[in-house]
N, C-alpha and C positions, 0 to 999 in steps of 0.2 A: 305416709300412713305409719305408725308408731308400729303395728302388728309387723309389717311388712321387715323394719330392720331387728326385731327379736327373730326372726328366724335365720340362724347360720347358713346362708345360702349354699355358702365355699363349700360347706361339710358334707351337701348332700349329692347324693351322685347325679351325675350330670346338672345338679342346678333345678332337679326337680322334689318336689313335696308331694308324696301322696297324701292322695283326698278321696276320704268316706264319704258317699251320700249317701243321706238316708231317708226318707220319706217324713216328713214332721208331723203327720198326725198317728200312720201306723207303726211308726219305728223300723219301716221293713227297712233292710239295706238293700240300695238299687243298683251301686256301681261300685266300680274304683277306678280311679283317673289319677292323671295327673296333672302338677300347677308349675309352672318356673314363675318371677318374681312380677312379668307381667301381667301374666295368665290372672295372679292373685288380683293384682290391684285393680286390674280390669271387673271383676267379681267383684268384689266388693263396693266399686266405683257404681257400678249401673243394676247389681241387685241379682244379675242372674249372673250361673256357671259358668263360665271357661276355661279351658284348659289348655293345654301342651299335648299335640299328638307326638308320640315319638317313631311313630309310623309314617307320620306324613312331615313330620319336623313343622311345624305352623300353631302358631294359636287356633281355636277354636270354639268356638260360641256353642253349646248345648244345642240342639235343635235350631241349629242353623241351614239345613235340608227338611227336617222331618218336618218343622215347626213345635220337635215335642220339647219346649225348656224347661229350666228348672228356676224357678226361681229362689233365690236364698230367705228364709227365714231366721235362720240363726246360722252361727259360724263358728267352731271352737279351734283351739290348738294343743295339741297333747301338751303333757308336761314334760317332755325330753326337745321341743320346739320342732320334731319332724314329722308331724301328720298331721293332717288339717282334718274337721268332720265336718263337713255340713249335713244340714237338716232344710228339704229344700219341699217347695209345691210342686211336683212332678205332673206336668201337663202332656198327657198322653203316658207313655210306656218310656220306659229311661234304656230298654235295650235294642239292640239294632234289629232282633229276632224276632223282634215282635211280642216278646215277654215282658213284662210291666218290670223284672229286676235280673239282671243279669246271671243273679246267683239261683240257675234252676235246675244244672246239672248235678244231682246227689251221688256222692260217692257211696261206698258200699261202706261200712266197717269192717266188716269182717276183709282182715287182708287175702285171705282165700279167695274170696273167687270174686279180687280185682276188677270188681265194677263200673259203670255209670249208669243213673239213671233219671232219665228225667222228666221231677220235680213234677214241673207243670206243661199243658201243651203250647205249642206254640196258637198264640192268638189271634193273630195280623199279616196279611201277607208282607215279609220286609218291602220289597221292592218298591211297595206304594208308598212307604215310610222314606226310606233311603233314597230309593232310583237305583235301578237295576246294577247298575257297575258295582255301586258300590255296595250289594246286596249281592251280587256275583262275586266279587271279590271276596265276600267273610264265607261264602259258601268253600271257594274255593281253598280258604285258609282249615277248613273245617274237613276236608277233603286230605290234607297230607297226612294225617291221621287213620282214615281209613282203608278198608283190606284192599288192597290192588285187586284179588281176585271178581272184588262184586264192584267194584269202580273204576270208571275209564280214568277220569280224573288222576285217582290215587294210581292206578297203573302207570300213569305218565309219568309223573312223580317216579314212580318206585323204579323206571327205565333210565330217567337222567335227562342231562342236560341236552345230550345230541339227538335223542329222541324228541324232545318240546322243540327244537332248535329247527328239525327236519319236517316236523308237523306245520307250524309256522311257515317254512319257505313253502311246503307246499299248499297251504291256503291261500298264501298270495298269490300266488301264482294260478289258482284257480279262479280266486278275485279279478285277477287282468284279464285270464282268458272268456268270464262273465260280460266285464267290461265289455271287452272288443266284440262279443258277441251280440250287444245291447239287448239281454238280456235282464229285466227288470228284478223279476222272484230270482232268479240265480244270483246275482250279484247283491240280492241283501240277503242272502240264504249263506253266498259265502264271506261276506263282509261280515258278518254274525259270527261263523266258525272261525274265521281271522281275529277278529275280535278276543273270544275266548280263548283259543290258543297264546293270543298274546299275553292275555292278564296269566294265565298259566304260568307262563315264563317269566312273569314279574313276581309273583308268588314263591317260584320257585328259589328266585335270587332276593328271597324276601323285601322286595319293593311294592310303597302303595301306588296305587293306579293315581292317585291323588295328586302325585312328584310328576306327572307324567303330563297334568290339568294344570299344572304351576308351570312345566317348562311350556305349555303350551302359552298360555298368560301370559309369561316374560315373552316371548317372539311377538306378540299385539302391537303392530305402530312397528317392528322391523322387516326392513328387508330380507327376504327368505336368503339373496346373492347374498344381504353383507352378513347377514347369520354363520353361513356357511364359510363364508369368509374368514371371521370370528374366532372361529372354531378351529379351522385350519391355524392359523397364526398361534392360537393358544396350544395346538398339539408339536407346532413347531420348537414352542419356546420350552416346552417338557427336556 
């Protein structure tokens, strides 16, 4: 596609293009994403969005969980060749929050008294949108920002690594002793807290739960022996 070699790939960091969308009939702006070379041609090949998460390092398709896509209407390229805009049919809400546009948090003007405020309420429960992980995970992201004082979360955060590190062993270990106790409510009550604690500590070392759903995927069709196996030989050869 002619579009695809005007744009200086080399020149942009990491090999990515940001991309405007924006609502084609109200002009609202709904997001900002990004595209590498496939992401594009994939979009313009089949008509709807995809992008480059650089959280989860993967392409991905718009409303590929939610079912909310976007489809392309029109496509432009700045005139410097580094930003894409589309103008797209937003089916459903374009943000994970459940807000129809991403951009709903307003800043304050006045640099005095260093605001947020937001915009609009939220609409939708994520969770039904996204699926809970990955609707606990951007909570949890949204979380390292807030006071320790009035949040467990942010308190963990604000304690470190050996504190999530110590929380963790000790949910699992409350996990096996539910187990062995064959205990049905306790063992999803602390499979839950394990749960949490862990995506905690993926947050923490800025990792998506997502990398975690891919290395799962890669083991499919291996043996757990030769996995581990694998793994050993490749820390060998370090």
């Amino acid at each position: 596609m002619e579009i695809l070699e005007t744009i200086t790939w080399d020149k942009l960091q990491n090999g990515l293009i940001p991309a405007i969308v924006q609502d084609f009939q109200t002009h609202e702006v709904l997001m900002l994403a990004f595209m590498n070379k496939d992401a594009l041609k994939l979009s313009l090949q089949t008509g709807y969005a995809h992008y480059f998460s650089r959280t989860k390092n993967r392409l991905w398709k718009k409303g590929e969980q939610s079912g909310h896509t976007q489809e392309i209407i029109e496509c432009y390229l700045d005139c410097d060749k580094d930003t894409i805009l589309l103008k797209v049919k937003q089916k459903g809400v374009a943000c994970h929050s459940g807000n129809q546009t991403c951009f709903f948090n307003q800043l304050a003007l006045d640099s005095k008294t260093n605001s947020i405020t937001q915009k609009s309420p939220q609409t939708l429960d994520s969770s039904r949108i996204y699926g809970a992980i990955d609707s606990l995970y951007h909570t949890l992201l949204e979380r390292k920002n807030a006071d320790s004082t009035t949040s467990y979360t942010a308190s963990l955060y604000h304690k470190g690594e050996n504190t999530i590190a110590k929380k963790i062993i000790e949910e699992a270990a409350e996990l096996g002793f539910a187990i062995k106790d064959n205990d049905s409510k306790e063992i999803i009550y602390e499979a839950a807290d394990l749960l949490y604690h862990s995506l905690v500590g993926l947050v923490y070392r800025d990792l998506n739960p997502d990398l975690v759903k891919q290395e799962i995927a890669r083991r499919f069709g291996l043996s757990g022996i030769d996995e581990k196996k694998a793994r050993k030989d490749n820390d060998a050869n370090l």
